[in-house]
N, C-alpha and C positions, 0 to 999 in steps of 0.2 A: 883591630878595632873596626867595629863597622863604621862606614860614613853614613848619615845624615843624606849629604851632596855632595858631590865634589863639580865643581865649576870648572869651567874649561872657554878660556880667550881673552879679554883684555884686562890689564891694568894699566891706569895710567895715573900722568897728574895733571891732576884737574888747575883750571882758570877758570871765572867767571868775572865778567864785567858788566853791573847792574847801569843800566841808563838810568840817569837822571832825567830825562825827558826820551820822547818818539827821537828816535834813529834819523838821522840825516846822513845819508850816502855822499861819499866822495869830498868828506871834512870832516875833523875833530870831534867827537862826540864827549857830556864830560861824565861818570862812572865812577861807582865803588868798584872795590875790585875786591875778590876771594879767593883763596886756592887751596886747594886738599888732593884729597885722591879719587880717581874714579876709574872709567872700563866698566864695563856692563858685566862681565862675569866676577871682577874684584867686589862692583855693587852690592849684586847678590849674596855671593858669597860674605861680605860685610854685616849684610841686615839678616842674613842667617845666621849666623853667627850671633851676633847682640840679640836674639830670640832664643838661645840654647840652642842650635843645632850643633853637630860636628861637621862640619864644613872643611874644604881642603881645597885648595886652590892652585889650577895646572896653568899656566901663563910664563910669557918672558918680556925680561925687561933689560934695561943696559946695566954695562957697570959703571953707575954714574950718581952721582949725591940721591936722586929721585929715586933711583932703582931701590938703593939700599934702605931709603928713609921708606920709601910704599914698602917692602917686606916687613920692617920693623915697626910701623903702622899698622898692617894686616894681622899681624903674627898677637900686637897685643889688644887687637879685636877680636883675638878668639881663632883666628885662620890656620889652619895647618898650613903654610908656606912653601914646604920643602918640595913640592914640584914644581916649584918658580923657577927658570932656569933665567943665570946672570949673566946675561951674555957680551964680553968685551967688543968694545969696539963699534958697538950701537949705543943708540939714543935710548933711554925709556921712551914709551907714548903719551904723546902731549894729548892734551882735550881742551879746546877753549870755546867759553861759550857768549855770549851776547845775548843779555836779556833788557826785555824792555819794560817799563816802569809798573806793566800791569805783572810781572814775571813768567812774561811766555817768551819762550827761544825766538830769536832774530835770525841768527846763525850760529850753529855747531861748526870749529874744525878741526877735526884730527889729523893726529902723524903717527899710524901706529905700524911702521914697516917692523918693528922688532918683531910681530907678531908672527910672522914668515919664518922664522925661528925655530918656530912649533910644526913638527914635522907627524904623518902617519906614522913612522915610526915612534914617535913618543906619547901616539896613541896607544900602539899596541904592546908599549912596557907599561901605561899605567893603571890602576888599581881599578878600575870602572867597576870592577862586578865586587867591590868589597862597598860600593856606595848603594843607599836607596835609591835616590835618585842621582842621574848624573845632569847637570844644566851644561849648553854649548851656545856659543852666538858666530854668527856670522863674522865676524870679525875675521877668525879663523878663513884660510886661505879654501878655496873647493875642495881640495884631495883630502887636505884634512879633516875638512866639517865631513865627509862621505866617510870617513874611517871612524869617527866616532859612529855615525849610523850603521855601519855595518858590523858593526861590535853589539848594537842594540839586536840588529836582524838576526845574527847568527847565537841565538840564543843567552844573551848579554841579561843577567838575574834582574839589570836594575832598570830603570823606569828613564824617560828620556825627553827630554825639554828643550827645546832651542827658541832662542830668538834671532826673528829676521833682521834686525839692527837697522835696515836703510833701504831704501827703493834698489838701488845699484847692490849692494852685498847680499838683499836677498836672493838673488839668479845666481846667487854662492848654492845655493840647494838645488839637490836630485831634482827632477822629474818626479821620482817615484818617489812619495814622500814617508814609504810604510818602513818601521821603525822608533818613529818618531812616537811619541805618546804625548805629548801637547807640544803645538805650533804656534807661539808667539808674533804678534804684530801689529802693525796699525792698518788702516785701510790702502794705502798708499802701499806699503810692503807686499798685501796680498793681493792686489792689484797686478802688481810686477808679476807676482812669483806665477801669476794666473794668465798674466796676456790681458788682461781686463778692465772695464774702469768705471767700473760699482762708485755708487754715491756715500758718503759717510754717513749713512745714516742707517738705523738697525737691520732694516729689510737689505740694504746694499753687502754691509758686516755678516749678516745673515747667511747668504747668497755667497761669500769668499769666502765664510767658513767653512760650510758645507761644500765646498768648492776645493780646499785643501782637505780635508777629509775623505772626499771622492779620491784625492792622489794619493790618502794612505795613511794620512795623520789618523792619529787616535784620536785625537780632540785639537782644535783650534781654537785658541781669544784672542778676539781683534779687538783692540784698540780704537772706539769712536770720542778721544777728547774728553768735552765736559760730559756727551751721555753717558760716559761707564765705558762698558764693553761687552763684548756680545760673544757666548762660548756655544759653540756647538758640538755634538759628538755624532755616531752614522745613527743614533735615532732619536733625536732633540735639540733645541737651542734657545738658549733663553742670552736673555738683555740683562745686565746689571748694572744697576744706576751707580755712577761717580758718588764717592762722600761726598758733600759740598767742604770746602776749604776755602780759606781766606789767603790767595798762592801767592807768596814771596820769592818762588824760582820755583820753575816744572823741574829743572833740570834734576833727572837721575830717579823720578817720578815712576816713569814707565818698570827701569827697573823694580823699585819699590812693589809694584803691581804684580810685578814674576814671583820677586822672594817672597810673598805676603799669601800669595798663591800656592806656590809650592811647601810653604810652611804648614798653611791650613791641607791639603795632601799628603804630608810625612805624620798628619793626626788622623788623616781616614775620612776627612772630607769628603764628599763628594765634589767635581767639580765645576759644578753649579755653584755650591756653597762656597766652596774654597776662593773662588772669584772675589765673594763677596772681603775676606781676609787683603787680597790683594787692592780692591778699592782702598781699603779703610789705610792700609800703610801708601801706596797712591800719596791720598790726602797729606799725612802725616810728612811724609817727603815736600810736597809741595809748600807745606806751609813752614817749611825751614829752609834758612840763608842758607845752609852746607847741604850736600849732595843727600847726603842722609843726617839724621836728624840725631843729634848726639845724646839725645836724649833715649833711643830704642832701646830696649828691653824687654823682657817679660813682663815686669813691673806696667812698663810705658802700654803697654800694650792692654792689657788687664784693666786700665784705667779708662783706655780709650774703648768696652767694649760695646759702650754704648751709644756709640758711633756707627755701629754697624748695623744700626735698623735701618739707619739712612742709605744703604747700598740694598735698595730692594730688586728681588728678583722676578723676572715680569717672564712666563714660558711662552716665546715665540711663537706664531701657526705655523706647522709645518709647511712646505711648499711641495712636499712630494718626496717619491723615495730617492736616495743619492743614486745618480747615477751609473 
């Protein structure tokens, strides 16, 4: 069977603790609290999934109540699971997150050593080239995340996605970034990844896309917040406005943004347009208590497509040719 995607790097299980009030450091704070599942490649592969894709999911977790309960959570989301590996004697990866009453993250903190688990060698037994696209995130350890790109280099049939996950795990990536066919992240990641420190705003987003693009990426989306985000490819880039949403938690948002992306991609989008798919589920994420929205569908989706005038696409002036 051909894949859809197959996803490659975290699962874990989620916490989240909503403030009742702004954050006061170094005492009691008082909080709702929520918990499910999340990982940035579980995410994705999640809201692929609940959109009809065939989705498969290459990550490890422990042998431990959360391991078992995230596979048989995943598996009746639609997941093909079977390259979950259960590994004794670890933990699953925790995520917990701290938000504040407006629903923007305070702090993120993970434990996802299981993750080290996942070895080049379990790149090079699995299925990449039976998937359309393949997505990977930083999570994954250097040698690894470089063996999925080097499956992409060495004439690998399928299409290839990463995101930079954090300021620190993006300097997880090559130098040479050619391979890659979109480069996920926010301004702060491609900052890192660049030596750099471009302003968050279109023209800065601008400037790091094209900036990772020069190192080899096919195409780059950065991440500007509430303006959208900004895609560029080696001859264009345009700005695409945020859906407006009424946010109850960002948390798992950004994912939402990749899979919503890469969804509109697997229909032949272009990826100008396809950005615009990724806002619209963005919003859709944001404006639900759980990580993703239980609601997702093809259905939910179809409902919402009139949503997606609101993610308008504005074509950047060039600043010159890539260097």
């Amino acid at each position: 069977m051909v894949l859809d995607c197959l996803c490659i790097g975290g699962a874990a299980a989620d916490g989240s603790f909503h403030l009742t009030s702004p954050a006061v450091l170094g005492t009691s704070n008082v909080a709702t609290a929520e918990s499910g599942f999340g990982g940035v490649a579980r995410n994705v592969a999640e809201s692929l999934a609940r959109l009809g894709a065939r989705v498969s999911l290459l990550s490890a977790v422990g042998a431990d109540a959360s391991g078992w309960e995230l596979i048989e959570h995943a598996t009746a989301a639609g997941i093909d699971a079977g390259l979950v590996q259960v590994v004794p004697g670890e933990q699953t990866s925790r995520y917990i997150a701290l938000i504040d009453p407006d629903g923007e993250l305070v702090i993120g903190i993970n434990a996802m050593g299981v993750l080290a688990r996942i070895r080049p060698s379990d790149i090079a037994d699995a299925p990449l080239d039976e998937a359309r696209w393949v997505f990977a995130e930083c999570n994954l350890d250097a040698e690894t995340l470089l063996a999925v790109i080097e499956r992409r280099r060495e004439g690998g049939a399928f299409r290839l996605a990463i995101d930079a996950i954090s300021t620190p795990k993006a300097q997880r990536l090559p130098a040479d970034l050619t391979g890659i066919d979109l480069l996920c992240g926010n301004v702060d990641e491609a900052n890192a990844i660049l030596g750099r420190s471009e302003p968050g705003t279109p023209d800065g987003a601008r400037s790091l896309a094209r900036g990772l693009v020069a190192r080899g990426a096919g195409a780059a989306m950065i991440s500007i917040g509430p303006g959208g985000c900004v895609v560029a490819t080696p001859d264009d880039a345009w700005v695409i406005s945020a859906v407006p949403a009424d946010v109850v938690d960002v948390t798992g948002a950004g994912d939402a943004r990749i899979a919503g992306t890469i969804h509109a991609l697997l229909d032949g989008e272009p990826i100008h347009q396809a950005a615009r798919r990724g806002s619209l589920l963005a919003a859709i994420a944001a404006e639900s208590p759980t990580t993703i929205d239980a609601a997702l569908g093809p259905q939910r989706l179809a409902a919402s497509s009139n949503r997606l005038a609101e993610a308008t696409v504005s074509r950047l002036t060039p600043e010159g040719p890539l260097p």
